[in-house]
TIPA-835578 format. One record per residue (C-alpha): residue in one letter; x, y, z. Coordinates in pm, whole numbers, padded with zeros to 5 digits, always signed. Example, Ala and Ser with C-alpha at 12.3 -4.5 7.8 and 13.67 -1.06 7.14 Angstrom:
BEGIN
A+01230-00450+00780/S+01367-00106+00714/
***
This chain:
BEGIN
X-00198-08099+07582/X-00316-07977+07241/X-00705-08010+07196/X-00936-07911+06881/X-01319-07865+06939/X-01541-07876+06688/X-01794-07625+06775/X-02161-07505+06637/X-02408-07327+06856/X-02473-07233+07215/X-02358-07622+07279/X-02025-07586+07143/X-01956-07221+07285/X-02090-07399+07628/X-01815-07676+07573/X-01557-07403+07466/X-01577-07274+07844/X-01550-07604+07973/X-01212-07702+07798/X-01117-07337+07856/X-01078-07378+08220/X-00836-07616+08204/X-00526-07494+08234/X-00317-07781+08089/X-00502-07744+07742/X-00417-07545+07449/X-00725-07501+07299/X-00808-07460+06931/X-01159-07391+06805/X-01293-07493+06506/X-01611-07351+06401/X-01900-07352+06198/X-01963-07088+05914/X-02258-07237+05716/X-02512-06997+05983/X-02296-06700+05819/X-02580-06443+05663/X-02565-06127+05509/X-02782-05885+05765/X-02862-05518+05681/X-02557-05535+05470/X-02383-05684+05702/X-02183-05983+05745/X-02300-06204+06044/X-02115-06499+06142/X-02346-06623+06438/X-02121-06888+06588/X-01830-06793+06579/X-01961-06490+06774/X-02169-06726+07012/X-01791-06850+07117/X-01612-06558+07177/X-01914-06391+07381/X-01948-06684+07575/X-01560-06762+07608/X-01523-06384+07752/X-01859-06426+07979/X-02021-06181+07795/X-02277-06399+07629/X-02680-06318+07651/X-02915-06479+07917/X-03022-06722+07593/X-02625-06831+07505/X-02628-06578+07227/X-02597-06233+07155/X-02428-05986+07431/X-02548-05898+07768/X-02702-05599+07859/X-02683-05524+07527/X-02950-05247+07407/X-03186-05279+07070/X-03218-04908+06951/X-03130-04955+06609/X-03321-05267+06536/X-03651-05096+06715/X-03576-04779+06473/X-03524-05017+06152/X-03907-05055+06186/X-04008-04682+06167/X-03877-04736+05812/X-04043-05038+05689/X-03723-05262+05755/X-03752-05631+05821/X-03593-05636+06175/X-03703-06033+06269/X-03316-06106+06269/X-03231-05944+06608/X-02918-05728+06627/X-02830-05554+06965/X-02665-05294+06929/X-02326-05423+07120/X-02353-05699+06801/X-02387-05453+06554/X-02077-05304+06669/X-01892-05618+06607/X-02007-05694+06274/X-01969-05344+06128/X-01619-05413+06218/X-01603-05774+06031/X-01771-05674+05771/X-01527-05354+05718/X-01242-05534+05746/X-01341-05816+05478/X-01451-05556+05215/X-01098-05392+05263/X-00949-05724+05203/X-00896-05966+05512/X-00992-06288+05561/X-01287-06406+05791/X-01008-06568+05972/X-00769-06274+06025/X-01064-06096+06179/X-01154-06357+06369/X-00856-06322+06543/X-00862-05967+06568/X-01201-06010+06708/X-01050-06274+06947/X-00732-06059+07094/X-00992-05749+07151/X-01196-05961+07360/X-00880-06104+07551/X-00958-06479+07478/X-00678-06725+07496/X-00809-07003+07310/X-00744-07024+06947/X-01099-06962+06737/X-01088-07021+06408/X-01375-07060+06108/X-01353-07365+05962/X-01321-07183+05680/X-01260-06853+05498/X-01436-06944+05175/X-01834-06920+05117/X-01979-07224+05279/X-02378-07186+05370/X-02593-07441+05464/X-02939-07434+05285/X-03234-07650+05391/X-03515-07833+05165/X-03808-07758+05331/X-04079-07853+05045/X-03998-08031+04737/X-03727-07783+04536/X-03772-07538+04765/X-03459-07444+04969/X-03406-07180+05222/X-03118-07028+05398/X-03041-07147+05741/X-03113-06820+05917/X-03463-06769+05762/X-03473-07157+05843/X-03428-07101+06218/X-03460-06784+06309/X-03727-06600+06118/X-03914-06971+06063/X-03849-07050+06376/X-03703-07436+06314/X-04061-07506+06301/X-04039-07679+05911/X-03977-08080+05841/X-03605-08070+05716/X-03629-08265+05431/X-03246-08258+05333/X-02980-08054+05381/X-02635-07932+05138/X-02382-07687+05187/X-02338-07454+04935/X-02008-07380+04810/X-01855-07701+05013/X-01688-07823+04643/X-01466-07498+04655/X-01458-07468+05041/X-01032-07478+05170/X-00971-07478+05553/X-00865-07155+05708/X-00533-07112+05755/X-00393-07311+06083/X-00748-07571+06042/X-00569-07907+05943/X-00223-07856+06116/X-00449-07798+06447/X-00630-08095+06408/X-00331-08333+06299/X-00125-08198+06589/X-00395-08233+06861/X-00366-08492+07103/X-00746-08498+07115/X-01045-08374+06862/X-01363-08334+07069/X-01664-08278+06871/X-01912-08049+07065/X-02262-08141+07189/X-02411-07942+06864/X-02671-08018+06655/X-02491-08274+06402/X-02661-08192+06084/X-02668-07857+06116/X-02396-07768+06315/X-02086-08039+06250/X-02178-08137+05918/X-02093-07816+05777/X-01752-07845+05945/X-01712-08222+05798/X-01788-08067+05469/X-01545-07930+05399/X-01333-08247+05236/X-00996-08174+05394/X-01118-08129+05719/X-01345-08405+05733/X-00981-08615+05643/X-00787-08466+05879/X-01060-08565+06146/X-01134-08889+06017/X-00772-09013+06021/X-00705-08850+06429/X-00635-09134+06637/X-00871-08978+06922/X-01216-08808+06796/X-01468-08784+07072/X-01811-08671+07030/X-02057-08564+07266/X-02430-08634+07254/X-02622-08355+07243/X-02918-08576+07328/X-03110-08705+07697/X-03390-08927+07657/X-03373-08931+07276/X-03399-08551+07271/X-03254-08219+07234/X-03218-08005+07563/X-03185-07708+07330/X-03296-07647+06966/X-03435-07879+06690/X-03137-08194+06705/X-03370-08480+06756/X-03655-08371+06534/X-03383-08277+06257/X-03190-08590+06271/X-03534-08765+06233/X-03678-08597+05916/X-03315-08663+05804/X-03391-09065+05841/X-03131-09116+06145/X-03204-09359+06388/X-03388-09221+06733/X-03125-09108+07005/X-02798-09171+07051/X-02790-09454+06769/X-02862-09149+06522/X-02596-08975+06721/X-02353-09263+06630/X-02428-09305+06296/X-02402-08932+06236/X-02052-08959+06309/X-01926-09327+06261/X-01701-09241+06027/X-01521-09000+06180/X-01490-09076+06571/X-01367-09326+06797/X-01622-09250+07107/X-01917-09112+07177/X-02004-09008+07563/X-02385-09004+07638/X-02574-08936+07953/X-02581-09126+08217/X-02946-09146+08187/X-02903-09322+07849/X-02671-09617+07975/X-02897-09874+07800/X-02802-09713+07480/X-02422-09846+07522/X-02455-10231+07360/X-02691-10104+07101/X-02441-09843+06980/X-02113-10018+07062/X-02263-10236+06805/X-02117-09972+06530/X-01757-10118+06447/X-01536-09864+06588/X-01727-09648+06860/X-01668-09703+07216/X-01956-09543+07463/X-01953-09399+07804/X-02225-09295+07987/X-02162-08997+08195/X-02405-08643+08311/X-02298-08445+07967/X-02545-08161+08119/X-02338-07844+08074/X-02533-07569+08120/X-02279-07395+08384/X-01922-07368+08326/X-01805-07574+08620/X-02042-07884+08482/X-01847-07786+08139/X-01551-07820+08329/X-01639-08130+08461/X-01713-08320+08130/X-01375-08178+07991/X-01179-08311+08214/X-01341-08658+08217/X-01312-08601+07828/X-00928-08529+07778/X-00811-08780+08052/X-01025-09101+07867/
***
């Protein structure tokens, strides 16, 4: 069984594990580049790394970064006046000396990707949605935009969102192996990520958004209980953004491009209200997947609808 995941944060990484386990599944991951900053020179592409640390179990205690990593060289960036707020262990660094090496002599983000992938002994298929620039800014005041990193890490997600764009999205292609992964899969799951911040950048890139919007089996997951987020800024986003409250904004996030949308069980009286939205069927289940075995659990329920 061929699946795609859509994947942006620690949520999709988490859901990455989940649909890993199962041994039936050939697993291709499609993920988000509009995080991607340039770091000390370097080039950081902070998803894609969240799902291959956590796909090899050597993700941090917070979903990111490496465990047991050390933080020499960002402590001695301050002796020299540096701006070390973006954290880099040192494990990290390692990595993306090596990406960003590799791209100046030439290779694509996906090639290294790869590379990255086989030296980490993953089996699942992890590819950037694209190898093009694609980087999602944020309006925080009226004409004033900011990158996504000083947005959420060095802001702390703490500003309204007023809108959102995607830079470079006009001139954005799929990386190579994107669009004949998602028209072959026999399902597309989209992960329980933020959706404007996370999937959107995925979705805008035009072909891809096509290619997911024609599947004849999309399935999203909430990444909602109770209306909000169980992990970053997805509810009070999606609000400043004028969705509807809960899983309706959930819905109409996506009603253009999927067929379902699982919730939590919790949120059961949220079914006739969304189911409401011509074309989305809704099923309540626990979508809490905070251990692999509970990601395991939702997969399977997921694949076998």
């Amino acid at each position: 069984m061929k699946v795609v995941e859509l994947s942006g944060g620690v949520g999709g990484a988490r859901m990455a594990v989940g649909l890993a386990r199962l041994s039936a599944i050939d697993l291709t991951v499609v993920v988000n580049v509009g995080d991607d900053e340039e770091i000390h020179g370097l080039h950081i592409s902070p998803d894609i790394d969240t799902v291959i640390y956590t796909l090899s179990d050597a993700q941090g205690p917070e979903g990111w970064g490496r465990a047991g990593d050390s933080f020499n060289v960002n402590t001695e960036l301050a002796r020299f006046g540096v701006d070390n707020t973006f954290v880099l262990g040192d494990l990290d660094l390692a990595l993306n000396l090596f990406r960003t090496n590799r791209l100046a002599a030439g290779a694509r983000l996906s090639t290294v990707t790869g590379e990255i992938t086989s030296s980490f002994q993953i089996t699942p298929n992890v590819l950037p949605v694209s190898d093009d620039l694609l980087r999602t800014e944020i309006m925080i005041d009226k004409a004033n935009w900011i990158g996504f990193q000083e947005y959420f890490v060095i802001r702390q997600n703490q500003d309204l969102v007023k809108a959102i764009r995607f830079t470079g999205q006009d001139s954005a292609s799929p990386a190579p192996g994107v669009i004949e992964s998602i028209q072959q899969a026999d399902h597309v799951v989209i992960a329980p990520s933020n959706p404007p911040l996370s999937i959107w950048p995925i979705l805008a890139v035009e072909d891809v958004r096509s290619a997911v919007a024609a599947h004849r089996n999309v399935t999203a997951v909430s990444p909602l209980i109770g209306g909000k987020a169980l992990k970053g800024p997805a509810d009070r986003v999606m609000a400043s953004l004028g969705l509807p409250p809960g899983n309706l904004g959930v819905a109409e996030a996506y009603q253009d491009v999927v067929d379902r949308l699982i919730i939590d069980s919790d949120d059961r009286d949220d079914v006739a209200r969304i189911e409401g939205i011509e074309g989305i069927e809704v099923l309540p289940t626990d979508i809490r997947i905070k251990e692999p075995g509970h990601a395991e659990r939702l997969a399977r329920e997921i694949v076998g609808l």
